[in-house]
C-alpha positions as CSV (number, residue, x, y, z in Angstrom):
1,X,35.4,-1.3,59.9
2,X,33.4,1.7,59.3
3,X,36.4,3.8,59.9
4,X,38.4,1.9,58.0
5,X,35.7,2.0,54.6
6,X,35.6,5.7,55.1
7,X,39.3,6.3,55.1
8,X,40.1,3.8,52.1
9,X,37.0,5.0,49.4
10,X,39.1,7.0,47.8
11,X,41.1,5.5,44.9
12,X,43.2,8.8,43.4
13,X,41.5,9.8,39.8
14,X,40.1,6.5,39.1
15,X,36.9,5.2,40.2
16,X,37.1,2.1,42.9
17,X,35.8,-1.3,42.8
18,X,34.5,-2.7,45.6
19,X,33.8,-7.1,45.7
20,X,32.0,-8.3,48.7
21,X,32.8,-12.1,48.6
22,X,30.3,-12.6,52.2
23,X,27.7,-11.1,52.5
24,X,26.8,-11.3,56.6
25,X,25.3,-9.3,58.7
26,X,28.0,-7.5,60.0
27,X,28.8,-6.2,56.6
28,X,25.5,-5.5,56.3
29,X,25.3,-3.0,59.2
30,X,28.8,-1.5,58.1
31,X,27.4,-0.7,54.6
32,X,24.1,1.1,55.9
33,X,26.3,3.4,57.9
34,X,28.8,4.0,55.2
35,X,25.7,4.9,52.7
36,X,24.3,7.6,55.3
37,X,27.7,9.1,55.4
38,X,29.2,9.0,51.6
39,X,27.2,7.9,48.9
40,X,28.1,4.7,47.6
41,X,27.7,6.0,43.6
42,X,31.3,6.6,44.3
43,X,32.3,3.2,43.9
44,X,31.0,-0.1,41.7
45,X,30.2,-2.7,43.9
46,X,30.2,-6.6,43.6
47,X,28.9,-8.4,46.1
48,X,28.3,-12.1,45.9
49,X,24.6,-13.6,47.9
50,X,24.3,-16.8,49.2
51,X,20.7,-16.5,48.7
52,X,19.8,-17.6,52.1
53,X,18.2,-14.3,52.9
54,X,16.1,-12.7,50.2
55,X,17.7,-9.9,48.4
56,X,15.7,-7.2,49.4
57,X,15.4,-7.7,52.8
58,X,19.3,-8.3,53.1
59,X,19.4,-4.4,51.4
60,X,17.1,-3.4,53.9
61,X,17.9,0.6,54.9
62,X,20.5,0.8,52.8
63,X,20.8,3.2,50.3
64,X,21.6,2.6,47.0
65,X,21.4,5.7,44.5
66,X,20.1,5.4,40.8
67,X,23.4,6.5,39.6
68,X,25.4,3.5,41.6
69,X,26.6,1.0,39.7
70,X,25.8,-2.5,42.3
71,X,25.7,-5.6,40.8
72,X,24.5,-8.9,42.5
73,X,26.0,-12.4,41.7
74,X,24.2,-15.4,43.2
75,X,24.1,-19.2,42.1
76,X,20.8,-20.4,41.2
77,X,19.0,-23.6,43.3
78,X,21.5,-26.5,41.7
79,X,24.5,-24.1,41.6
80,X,24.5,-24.4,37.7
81,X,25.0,-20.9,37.0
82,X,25.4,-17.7,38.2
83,X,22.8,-14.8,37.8
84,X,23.8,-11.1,37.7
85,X,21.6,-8.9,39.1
86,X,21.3,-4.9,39.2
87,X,20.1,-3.1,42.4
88,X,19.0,0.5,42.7
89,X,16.8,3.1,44.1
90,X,14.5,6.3,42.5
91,X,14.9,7.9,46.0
92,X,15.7,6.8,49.5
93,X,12.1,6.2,50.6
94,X,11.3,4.2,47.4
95,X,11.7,0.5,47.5
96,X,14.7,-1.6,46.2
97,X,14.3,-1.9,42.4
98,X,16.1,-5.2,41.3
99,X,16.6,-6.2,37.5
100,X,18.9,-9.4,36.0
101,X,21.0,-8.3,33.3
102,X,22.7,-11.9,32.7
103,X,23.3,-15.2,33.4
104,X,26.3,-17.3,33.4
105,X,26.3,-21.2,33.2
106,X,28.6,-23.6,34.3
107,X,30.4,-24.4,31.0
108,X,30.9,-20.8,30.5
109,X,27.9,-19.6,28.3
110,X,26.4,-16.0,29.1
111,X,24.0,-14.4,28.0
112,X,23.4,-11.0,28.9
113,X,20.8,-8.6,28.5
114,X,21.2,-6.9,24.8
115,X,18.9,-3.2,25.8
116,X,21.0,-0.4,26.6
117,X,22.2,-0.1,30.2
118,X,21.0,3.2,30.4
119,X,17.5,1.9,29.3
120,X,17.5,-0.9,31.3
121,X,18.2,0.1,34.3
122,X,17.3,4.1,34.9
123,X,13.9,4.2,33.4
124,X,15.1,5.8,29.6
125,X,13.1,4.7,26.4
126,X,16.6,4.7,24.5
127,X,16.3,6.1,21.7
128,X,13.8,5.8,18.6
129,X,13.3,3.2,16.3
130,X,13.8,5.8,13.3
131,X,16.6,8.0,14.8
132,X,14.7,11.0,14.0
133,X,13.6,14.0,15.9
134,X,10.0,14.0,14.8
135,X,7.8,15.4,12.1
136,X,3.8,15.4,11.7
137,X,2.7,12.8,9.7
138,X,-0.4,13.5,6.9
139,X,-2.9,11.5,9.3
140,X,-1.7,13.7,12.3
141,X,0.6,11.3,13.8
142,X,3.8,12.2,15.1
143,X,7.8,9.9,14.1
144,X,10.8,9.7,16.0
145,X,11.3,11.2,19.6
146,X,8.1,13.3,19.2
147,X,6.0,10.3,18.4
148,X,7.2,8.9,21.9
149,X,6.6,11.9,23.9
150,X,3.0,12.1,22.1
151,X,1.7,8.6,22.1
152,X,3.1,8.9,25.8
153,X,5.7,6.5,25.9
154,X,8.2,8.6,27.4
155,X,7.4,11.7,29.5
156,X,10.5,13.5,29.0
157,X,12.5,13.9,25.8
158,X,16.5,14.3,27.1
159,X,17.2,16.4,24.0
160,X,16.8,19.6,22.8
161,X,14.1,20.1,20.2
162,X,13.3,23.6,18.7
163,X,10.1,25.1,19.4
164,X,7.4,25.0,17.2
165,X,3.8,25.9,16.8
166,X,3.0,22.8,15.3
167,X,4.6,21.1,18.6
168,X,3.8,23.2,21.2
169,X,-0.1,21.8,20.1
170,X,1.2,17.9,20.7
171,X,3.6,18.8,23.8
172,X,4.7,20.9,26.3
173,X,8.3,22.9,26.5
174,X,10.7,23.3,29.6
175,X,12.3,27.1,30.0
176,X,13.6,27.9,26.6
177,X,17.4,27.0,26.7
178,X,18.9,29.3,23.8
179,X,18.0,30.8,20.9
180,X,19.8,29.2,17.2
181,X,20.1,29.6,13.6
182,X,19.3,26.6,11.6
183,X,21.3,28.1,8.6
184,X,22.2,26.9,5.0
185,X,25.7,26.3,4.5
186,X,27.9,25.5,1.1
187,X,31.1,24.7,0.3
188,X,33.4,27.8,0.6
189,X,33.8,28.9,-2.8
190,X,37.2,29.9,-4.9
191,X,37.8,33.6,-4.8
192,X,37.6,35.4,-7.7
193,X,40.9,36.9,-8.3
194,X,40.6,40.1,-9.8
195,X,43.0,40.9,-12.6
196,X,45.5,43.8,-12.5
197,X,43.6,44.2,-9.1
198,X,46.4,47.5,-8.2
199,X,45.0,49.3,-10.7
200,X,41.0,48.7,-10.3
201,X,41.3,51.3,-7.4
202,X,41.3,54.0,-9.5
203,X,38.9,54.6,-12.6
204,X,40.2,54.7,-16.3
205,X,39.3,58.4,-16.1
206,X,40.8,58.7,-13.3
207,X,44.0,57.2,-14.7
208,X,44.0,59.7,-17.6
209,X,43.6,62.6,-15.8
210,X,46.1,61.6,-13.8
211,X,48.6,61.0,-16.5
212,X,47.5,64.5,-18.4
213,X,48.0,66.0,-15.2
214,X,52.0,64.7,-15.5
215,X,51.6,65.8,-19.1
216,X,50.6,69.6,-18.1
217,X,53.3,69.7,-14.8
218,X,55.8,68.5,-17.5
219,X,55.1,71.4,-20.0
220,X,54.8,73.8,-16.6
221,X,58.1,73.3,-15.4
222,X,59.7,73.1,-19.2
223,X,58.1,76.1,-19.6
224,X,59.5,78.0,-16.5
225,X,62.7,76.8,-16.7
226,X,63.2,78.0,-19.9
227,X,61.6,81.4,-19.3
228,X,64.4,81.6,-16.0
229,X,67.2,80.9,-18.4
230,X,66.4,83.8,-20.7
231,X,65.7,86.0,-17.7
232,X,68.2,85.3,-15.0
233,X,72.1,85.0,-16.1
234,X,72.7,82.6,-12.9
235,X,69.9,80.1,-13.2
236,X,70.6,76.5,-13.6
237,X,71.4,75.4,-16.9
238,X,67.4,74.2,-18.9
239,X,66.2,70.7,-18.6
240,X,65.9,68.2,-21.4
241,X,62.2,67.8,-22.1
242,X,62.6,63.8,-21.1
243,X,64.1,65.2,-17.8
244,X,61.6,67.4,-16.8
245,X,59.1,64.4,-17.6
246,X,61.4,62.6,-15.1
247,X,61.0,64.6,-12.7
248,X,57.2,65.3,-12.8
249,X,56.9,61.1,-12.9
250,X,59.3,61.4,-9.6
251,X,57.0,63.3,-8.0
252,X,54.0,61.6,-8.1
253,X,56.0,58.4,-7.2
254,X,56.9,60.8,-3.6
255,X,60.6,61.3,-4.2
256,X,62.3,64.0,-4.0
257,X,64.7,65.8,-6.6
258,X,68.4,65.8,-7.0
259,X,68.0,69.5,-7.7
260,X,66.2,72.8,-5.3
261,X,64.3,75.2,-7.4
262,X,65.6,79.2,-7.2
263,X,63.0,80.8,-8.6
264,X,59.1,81.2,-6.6
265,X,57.4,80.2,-10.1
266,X,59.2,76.7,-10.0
267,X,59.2,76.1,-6.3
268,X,55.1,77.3,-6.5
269,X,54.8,74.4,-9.2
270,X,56.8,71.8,-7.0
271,X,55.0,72.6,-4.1
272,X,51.7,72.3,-5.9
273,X,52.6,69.3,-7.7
274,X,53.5,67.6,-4.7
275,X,50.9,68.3,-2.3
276,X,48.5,66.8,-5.5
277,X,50.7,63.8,-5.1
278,X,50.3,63.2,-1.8
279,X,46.2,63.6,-1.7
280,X,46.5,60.8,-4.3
281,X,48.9,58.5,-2.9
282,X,47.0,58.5,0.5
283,X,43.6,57.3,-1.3
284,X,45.3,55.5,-3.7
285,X,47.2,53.6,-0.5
286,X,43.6,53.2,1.1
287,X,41.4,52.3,-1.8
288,X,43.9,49.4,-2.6
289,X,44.1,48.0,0.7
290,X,40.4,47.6,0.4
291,X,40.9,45.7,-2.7
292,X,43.0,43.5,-1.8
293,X,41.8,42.9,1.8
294,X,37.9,42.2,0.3
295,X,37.5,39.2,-1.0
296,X,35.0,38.2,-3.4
297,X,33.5,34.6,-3.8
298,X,33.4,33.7,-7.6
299,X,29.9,32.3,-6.4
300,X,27.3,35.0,-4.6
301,X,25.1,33.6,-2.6
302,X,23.8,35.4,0.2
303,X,20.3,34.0,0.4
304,X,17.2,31.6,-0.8
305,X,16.5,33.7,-3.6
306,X,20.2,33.6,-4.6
307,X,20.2,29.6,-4.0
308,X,17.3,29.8,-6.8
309,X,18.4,32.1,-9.4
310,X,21.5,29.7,-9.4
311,X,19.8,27.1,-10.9
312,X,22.4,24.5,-10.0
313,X,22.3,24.2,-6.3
314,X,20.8,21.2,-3.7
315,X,19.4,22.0,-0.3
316,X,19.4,19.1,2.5
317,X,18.6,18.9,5.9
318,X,18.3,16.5,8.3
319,X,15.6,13.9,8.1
320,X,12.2,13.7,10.4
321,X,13.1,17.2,12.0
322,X,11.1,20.3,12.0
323,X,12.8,22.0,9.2
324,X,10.5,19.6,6.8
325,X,7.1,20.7,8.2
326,X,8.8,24.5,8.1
327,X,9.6,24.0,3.8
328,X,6.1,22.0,3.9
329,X,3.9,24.4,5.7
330,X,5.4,27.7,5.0
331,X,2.9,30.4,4.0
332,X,6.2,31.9,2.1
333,X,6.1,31.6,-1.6
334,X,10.0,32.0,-1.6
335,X,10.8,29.1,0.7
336,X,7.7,26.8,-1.4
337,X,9.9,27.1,-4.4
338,X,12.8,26.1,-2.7
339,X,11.3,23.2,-1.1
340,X,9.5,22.6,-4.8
341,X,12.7,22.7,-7.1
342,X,15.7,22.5,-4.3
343,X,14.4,20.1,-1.4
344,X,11.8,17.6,-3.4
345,X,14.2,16.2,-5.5
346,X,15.8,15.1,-2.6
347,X,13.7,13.9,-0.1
348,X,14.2,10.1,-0.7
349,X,18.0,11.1,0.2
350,X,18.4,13.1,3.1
351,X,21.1,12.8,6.0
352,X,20.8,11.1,9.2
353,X,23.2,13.2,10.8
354,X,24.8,16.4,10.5
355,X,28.2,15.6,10.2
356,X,26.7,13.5,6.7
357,X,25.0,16.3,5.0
358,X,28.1,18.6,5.8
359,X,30.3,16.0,4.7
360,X,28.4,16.2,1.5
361,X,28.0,19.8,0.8
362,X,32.2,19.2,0.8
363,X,32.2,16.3,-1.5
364,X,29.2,16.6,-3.9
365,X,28.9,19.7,-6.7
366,X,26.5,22.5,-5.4
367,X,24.8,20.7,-2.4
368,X,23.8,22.6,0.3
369,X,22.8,22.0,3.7
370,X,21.1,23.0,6.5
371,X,22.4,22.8,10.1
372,X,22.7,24.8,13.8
373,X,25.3,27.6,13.2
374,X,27.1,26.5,16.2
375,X,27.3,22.7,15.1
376,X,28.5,23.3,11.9
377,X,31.6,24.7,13.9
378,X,32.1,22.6,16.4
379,X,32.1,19.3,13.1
380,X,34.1,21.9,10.7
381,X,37.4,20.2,12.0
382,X,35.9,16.6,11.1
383,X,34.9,17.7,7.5
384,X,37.5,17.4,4.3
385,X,36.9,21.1,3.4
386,X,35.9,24.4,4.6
387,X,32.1,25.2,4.5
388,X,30.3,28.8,5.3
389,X,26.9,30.0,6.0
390,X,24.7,31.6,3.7
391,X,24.2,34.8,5.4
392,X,20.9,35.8,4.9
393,X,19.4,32.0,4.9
394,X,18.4,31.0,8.1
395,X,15.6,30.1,10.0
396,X,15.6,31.6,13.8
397,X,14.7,28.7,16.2
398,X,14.5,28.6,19.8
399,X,15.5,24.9,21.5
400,X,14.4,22.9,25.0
401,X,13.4,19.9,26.1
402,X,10.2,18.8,25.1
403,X,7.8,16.8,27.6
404,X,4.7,15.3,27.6
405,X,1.2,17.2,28.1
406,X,-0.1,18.3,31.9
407,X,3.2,16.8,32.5
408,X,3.7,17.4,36.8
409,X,6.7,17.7,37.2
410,X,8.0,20.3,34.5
411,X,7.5,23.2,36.8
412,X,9.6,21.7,38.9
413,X,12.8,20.8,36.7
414,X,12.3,24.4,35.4
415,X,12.8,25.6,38.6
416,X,16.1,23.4,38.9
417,X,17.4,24.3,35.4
418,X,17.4,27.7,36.2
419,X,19.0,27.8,39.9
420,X,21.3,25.1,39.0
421,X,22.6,26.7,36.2
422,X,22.5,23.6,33.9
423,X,22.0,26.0,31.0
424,X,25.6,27.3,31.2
425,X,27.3,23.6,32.0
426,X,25.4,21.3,29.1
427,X,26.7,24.1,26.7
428,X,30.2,24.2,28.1
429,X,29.9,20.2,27.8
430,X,28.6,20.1,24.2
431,X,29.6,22.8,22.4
432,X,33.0,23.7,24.6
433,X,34.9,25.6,21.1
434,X,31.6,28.4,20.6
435,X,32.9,30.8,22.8
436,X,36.9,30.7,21.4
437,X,34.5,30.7,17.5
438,X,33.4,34.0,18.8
439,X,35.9,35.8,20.1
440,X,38.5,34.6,17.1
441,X,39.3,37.6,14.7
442,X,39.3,36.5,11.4
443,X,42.5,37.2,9.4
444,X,42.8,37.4,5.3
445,X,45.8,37.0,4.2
446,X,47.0,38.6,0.8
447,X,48.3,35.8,-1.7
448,X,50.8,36.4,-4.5
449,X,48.4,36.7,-7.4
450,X,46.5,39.6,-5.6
451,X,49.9,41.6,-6.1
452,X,51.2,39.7,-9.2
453,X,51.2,43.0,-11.0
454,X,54.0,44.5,-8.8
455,X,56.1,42.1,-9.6
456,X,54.9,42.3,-13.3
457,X,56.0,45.9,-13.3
458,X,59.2,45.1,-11.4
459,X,60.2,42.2,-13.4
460,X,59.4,44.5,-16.8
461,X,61.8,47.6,-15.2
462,X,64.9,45.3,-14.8
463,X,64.3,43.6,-18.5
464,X,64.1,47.4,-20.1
465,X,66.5,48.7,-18.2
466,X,68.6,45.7,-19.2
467,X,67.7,46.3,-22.6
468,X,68.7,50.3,-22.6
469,X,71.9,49.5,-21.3
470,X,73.1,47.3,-23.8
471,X,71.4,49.5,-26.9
472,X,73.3,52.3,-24.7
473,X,76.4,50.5,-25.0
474,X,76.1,49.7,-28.5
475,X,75.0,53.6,-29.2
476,X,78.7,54.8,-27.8
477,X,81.0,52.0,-29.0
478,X,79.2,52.8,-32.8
479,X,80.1,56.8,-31.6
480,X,83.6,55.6,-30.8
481,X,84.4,54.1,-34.1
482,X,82.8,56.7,-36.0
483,X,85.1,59.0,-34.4
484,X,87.5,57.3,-34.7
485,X,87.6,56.7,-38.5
486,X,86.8,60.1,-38.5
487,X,90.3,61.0,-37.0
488,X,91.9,58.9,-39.2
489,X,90.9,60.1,-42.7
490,X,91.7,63.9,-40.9
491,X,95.4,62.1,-40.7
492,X,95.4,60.5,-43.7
493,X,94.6,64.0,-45.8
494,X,97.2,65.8,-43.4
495,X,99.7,62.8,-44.5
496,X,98.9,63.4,-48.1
């Protein structure tokens, strides 16, 4: 039998359940050797008592771990109903703890205990009447978890609080776990687009020197090739004035010329011209990269002073936490008037949980919240828009568990936090995306009004050059029929 439980307590990924329809006491001898070799926590376990032997005695040396899940069915005295009973031990030396959980009647009314499972059975105070974290009270009393942990209801708070010297007077701290920023964050706002944004990379006098500089290369290279055609019998026939301006605007545009210079004075002011035009282009290539690759937020906020001089913005945070005896209490005259003009007004308001006050600095105009910088990523994917931190608003907080004062034990779970590596696990568990939020490199990608005025320019070109052709066209038919009346009065004079 033993062989047999052993072999068959494995039930592939899902967890086993186990009904014990007689309880004898040769089942009773094969269960306290099956819980000295594999812990029964492994399985959920129904076992239905005759009540002929008290409970307790029945479980005698066998070992039923706090984390098993062993339930007891039994029919009462007149075998009217059926009570359900829960069985567990602290530790293997401890007595049997034994708690009903529910009753069941013969007509098929329940009722079963309504307290969390959690708190009923594993010693856990649940969790606080006010679903807060804790903040001090004017008559020095503490809400929430804190409260508990002070008025010594519970010894241990399972959560982590951030450390404060206001607290660390009412309770003692395990091992700081890691160090957070409780930062404001906003709705991201629109980019400010800049307007004929491929030209702001340059200065206007920047621009005209540049064009008098095509203005004096123009008059240069007029100037030479007309001096070579007086000079030099073989030199290329001289350049229109609009060509030569061609051909400086060419340059500067890096493209090269249908034509090679013969003489040094023109080849000096080509090579001159061009090495100009490439010292420009390269910046000019750099500086607008920047431009267009820097984006700037139509609203600047960078920090609590900003947040004020706005005049329009809300700042929430989360209800009965610390951050309301840190904007009480603060000896800063900054962070006063924001909690006087930004944080009073809404104190009869706040959120009860972070994903509400994010969810609200999407949805309502100018609110602002404050929230851990690493759960405000892990709940961006829940929210309707994008939100971003305030960069230079934050409060620096270190979080742990908080327990109870002269509490025994915490030397102990400190001990086991740190050589069990806990640390490292609960934040893999809880926060699993913070290291991928890390390691991501963020991307900006250039939209089509950032570079609107290249296709501006491009668009203009085509229409002109459009425009050119047909006033070109026109130009040499009116040539053609001037000439051609012109040939025909010539005849008609011959004629006559």
């Amino acid at each position: 039998m033993v062989e047999f439980a052993l072999q068959e307590f494995h039930c592939g990924f899902n967890t086993p359940l186990y009904i014990i329809l007689q309880a004898d006491q040769h089942l009773r001898q094969t269960l306290q050797q099956v819980s000295k070799k594999i812990s029964l926590s492994k399985g959920k376990w129904l076992m239905l008592h005759d009540g002929l032997e008290p409970l307790e005695n029945f479980l005698q040396d066998i070992h039923v771990p706090l984390d098993c899940d062993f339930l007891v069915a039994s029919l009462s005295d007149n075998q009217s109903s059926v009570t359900f009973r829960e069985v567990y031990q602290v530790h293997y030396s401890l007595p049997l703890t034994v708690s009903v959980i529910g009753n069941c009647t013969s007509d098929g009314l329940c009722n079963w205990e309504t307290s969390d499972i959690l708190q009923r059975g594993r010693n856990l105070g649940g969790i606080p009447k006010d679903r807060t974290f804790g903040s001090l009270r004017k008559n020095g009393t503490w809400t929430g978890l804190m409260g508990t942990v002070v008025d010594h209801e519970a010894d241990i708070a399972l959560t982590l609080l951030a450390m404060t010297e206001t607290r660390l007077k009412a309770v003692d701290f395990f091992s700081p776990l890691w160090n957070v920023k409780q930062m404001v964050h906003i709705k991201k706002p629109d980019i400010n687009e800049e307007t004929f944004a491929m030209f702001a990379s340059f200065s206007k006098g920047f621009w005209i020197t540049l064009f008098v500089t095509i203005v004096v290369l123009t008059i240069c290279l007029s100037g030479t090739w007309y001096i070579e055609d007086k000079i030099f019998t073989n030199s290329p026939p001289v350049n229109k004035l609009i060509e030569t301006w061609h051909y400086a605007f060419t340059i500067f545009c890096m493209q090269c010329q249908a034509t090679t210079p013969t003489t040094c004075s023109t080849r000096m002011i080509f090579l001159t011209a061009y090495f100009t035009a490439v010292v420009i282009y390269a910046s000019y290539s750099a500086t607008l990269i920047s431009f267009l690759t820097i984006k700037k937020s139509a609203i600047q906020i960078e920090n609590f002073e900003d947040l004020l001089n706005d005049g329009q913005f809300r700042l929430g945070f989360l209800g009965g936490t610390f951050l309301q005896d840190y904007f009480k209490e603060t000896n800063s005259e900054l962070i006063t008037e924001v909690y006087e003009k930004l944080v009073k007004p809404e104190m009869n308001s706040l959120p009860k949980t972070e994903l509400e006050g994010l969810t609200r600095a999407c949805m309502e105009y100018k609110y602002s919240f404050v929230a851990q910088d690493f759960l405000a990523y892990s709940l961006s994917k829940k929210l309707p828009c994008t939100i971003v931190g305030v960069s230079k608003a934050y409060y620096l907080s270190t979080l742990s568990m908080v327990t109870a004062k002269s509490f025994p034990y915490r030397r102990l779970i400190n001990h086991k936090i740190r050589r069990s590596g806990l640390l490292i696990r609960m934040k893999k568990h809880l926060f699993p995306d913070i290291e991928k939020a890390t390691g991501e490199a963020v991307f900006i990608s250039v939209n089509l009004k950032a570079v609107s005025e290249v296709y501006v320019i491009l668009l203009t070109g085509i229409i002109l050059s459009v425009v050119f052709l047909c006033l070109e066209i026109m130009s040499i038919k009116l040539k053609e029929q001037k000439q051609s009346s012109e040939n025909g009065k010539i005849t008609l004079k011959k004629f006559i």
